[in-house]
C-alpha positions, 0 to 999 in steps of 0.5 A: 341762524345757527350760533356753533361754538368755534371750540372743538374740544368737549363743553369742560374744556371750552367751558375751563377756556383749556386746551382739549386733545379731543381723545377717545373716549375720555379726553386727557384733561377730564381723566386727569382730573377725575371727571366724566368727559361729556364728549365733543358735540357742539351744542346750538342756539338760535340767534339772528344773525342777519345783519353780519350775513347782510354786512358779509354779503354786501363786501363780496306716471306712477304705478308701474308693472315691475321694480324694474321699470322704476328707473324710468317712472315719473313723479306724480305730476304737479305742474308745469314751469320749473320754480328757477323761471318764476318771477322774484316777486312771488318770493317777496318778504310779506309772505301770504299764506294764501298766496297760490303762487307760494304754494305751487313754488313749493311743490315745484320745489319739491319735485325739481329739487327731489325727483327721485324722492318725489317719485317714491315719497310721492307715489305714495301719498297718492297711493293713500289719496286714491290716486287723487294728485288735486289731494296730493297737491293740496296735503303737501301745500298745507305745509305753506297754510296758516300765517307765520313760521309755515309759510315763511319756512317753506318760502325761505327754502324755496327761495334759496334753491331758486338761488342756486338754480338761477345764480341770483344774489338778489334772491340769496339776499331775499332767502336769508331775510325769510330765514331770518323771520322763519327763526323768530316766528318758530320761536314763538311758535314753541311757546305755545304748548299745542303748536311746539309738537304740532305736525306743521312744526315739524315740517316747518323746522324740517325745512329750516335744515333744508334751507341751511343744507343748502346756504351753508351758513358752516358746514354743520349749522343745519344740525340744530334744525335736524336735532329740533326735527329729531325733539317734537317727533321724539315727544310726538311719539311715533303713532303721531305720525301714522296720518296726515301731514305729519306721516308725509314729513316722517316719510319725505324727511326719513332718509334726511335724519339718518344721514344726519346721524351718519354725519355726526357718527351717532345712532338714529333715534328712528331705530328705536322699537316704536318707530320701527313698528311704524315703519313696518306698518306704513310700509305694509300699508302703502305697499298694499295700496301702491300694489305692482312693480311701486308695491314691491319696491317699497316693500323691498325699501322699508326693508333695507331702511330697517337695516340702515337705520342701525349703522349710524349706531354701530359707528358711535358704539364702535368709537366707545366699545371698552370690554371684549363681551361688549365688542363680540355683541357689537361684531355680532349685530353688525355681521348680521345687518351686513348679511341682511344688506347683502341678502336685500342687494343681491334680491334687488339685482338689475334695478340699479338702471342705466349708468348716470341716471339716478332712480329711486331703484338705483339710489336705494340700491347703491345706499344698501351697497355703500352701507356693507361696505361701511360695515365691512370697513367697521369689521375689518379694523375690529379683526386687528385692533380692539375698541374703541376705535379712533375714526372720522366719517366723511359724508356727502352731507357733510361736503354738500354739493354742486348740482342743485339734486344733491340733497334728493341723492343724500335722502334717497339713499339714506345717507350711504353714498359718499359715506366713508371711515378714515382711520 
């Protein structure tokens, strides 16, 4: 589990056992006494906590012919019965890393639980496996090979999403037991130089954040997994992720680590000069080798992230903004990301689809369109009152949700829908 201080206050305050008022950008206590305020982020650390969890629990088709007809495209097919009518017993604690049935739930998994962005993500690593599903099927399974923290990670977050699906506490119980054995063994895991910034590493911890997205353990336990993503990619680097497994979790988990740093209101290391040249060249590689309706659209998507990207940003420089240079410079940037929006929605006009039903179309559609308006939002308050603004950000990550998709509309969108300012 995650260990999350109960303090709000910044790490002096709570380390001084003093009250913080918690102001922007400096709090009072650290401009009385002279001294650089290191902000309000929580910070995390591993620990196990199952046994009070224990205690707590026990009381109470692909390619189609134009963008358009992509409201109504399939995923790549994989299989047959939904993972929430499988048997518990293909959950059990001893994990087999070469247990067929593990990796066929993880995949089901997948797309049950993300049909959108298994539709996009997916038609994509087809596309790059010579419209090859058996390949496909097998690429996105190796996150369940080996023996250790792999398949214990994907078995937990597969484990808490048939949980939801079929109401069981008997299978919450068995998800957080291999949540529990998931932490220790990444931990031993980043012991070992080679394996700490391997490409199965960062699926594994990738999948640690699914899992507390979905079991809530506190509302924001998931973001030491999303910041241990955010680490062994930095280190990577980029052109790490240009091939294989690791290029699959950069393309899948993308729109996950954005709306993270949406939710914590600071910028996205993904928008960084060597990750949006990979972003550009996956994209014009995929496109080409996608081709028709799917080719444009991920064309027209890479476009759009390479705009949404930055807003996590502009909401921390929004929140610490000091001189009037600094403050034009800032408008500037987002008057012309919010022209670029504008400019991509208005091309992207009638792929939305029928009302009520999500699409990989609609959902990139209706991000681009949440992200203007929060921009605009931004812009309409610097009109009237200088920086640094003083705001929360209200997210959809951060409510969680009912329906057992609502983590594949999160990602789908980038993080922008439900995304709000409150002054």
């Amino acid at each position: 589990m995650v260990g999350v201080p109960h303090s709000t206050g910044c790490a002096l305050c709570r380390e001084r056992r003093i009250k913080c008022d918690q102001a922007i950008p400096d709090c009072t206590q650290c401009r009385r006494y002279g001294r650089p305020c290191p902000g309000y982020r929580k910070t995390y650390r591993f620990q196990d906590e199952r046994p009070g969890l224990e205690r707590k629990h026990r009381s109470s088709s692909t390619t189609t012919s134009s963008p358009r007809d992509l409201s109504t495209a399939s995923p790549p097919t994989i299989n047959t019965t939904p993972p929430m009518q499988r048997n518990p017993a293909e959950f059990g604690d001893d994990t087999d890393d070469d247990s067929t049935n593990q990796r066929r739930l993880f995949v089901e998994f997948l797309a049950n639980a993300f049909p959108t962005g298994w539709a996009h993500v997916g038609t994509r690593l087809m596309a790059n496996e010579g419209e090859d599903a058996s390949r496909l099927q097998a690429q996105t399974a190796r996150l369940c090979g080996g023996r250790g923290f792999q398949a214990t990670a994907t078995a937990c977050v597969t484990g808490i999403y048939v949980a939801h699906a079929r109401g069981s506490a008997g299978m919450e119980g068995t998800s957080r037991r291999l949540y529990a054995r998931a932490l220790r063994e990444v931990e031993r895991g980043l012991d070992c130089a080679e394996t700490a910034i391997s490409g199965v590493m960062v699926g594994a911890v990738m999948m640690l954040a699914v899992y507390e997205m979905y079991a809530r353990t506190s509302a924001d336990a998931f973001v030491v997994h999303v910041e241990g993503v955010e680490r062994v990619m930095s280190e990577r680097g980029a052109r790490a992720h240009e091939r294989g497994l690791a290029r699959s979790c950069y393309l899948a988990f993308r729109g996950l680590l954005v709306a993270t740093a949406a939710f914590e209101g600071r910028g996205c290391f993904l928008e960084g000069e060597e990750w949006v040249r990979l972003a550009r060249r996956v994209g014009e590689e995929d496109s080409r080798r996608c081709g028709g309706g799917w080719g444009r659209f991920v064309m027209m998507y890479e476009e759009v992230f390479a705009q949404v990207v930055r807003v996590p940003g502009y909401l921390e420089e929004a929140r610490r903004v000091r001189s009037e240079s600094a403050e034009r410079e800032l408008v500037r940037r987002m008057r012309e990301t919010r022209a670029q929006l504008r400019e991509l929605v208005a091309a992207m006009d009638g792929w939305a689809g029928s009302p009520g039903r999500d699409s990989a179309p609609s959902l990139l559609v209706r991000g681009a369109g949440s992200a203007v308006a929060l921009l605009e939002t931004l812009l309409g308050r610097l009109r009237v009152q200088a920086g640094p603004l003083r705001f929360r950000v209200v997210t959809e990550l951060g409510r969680g949700g009912e329906s057992l998709t609502w983590l594949d509309r999160v990602a789908s969108s980038m993080g922008m829908l439900g995304t709000e300012i409150v002054f």
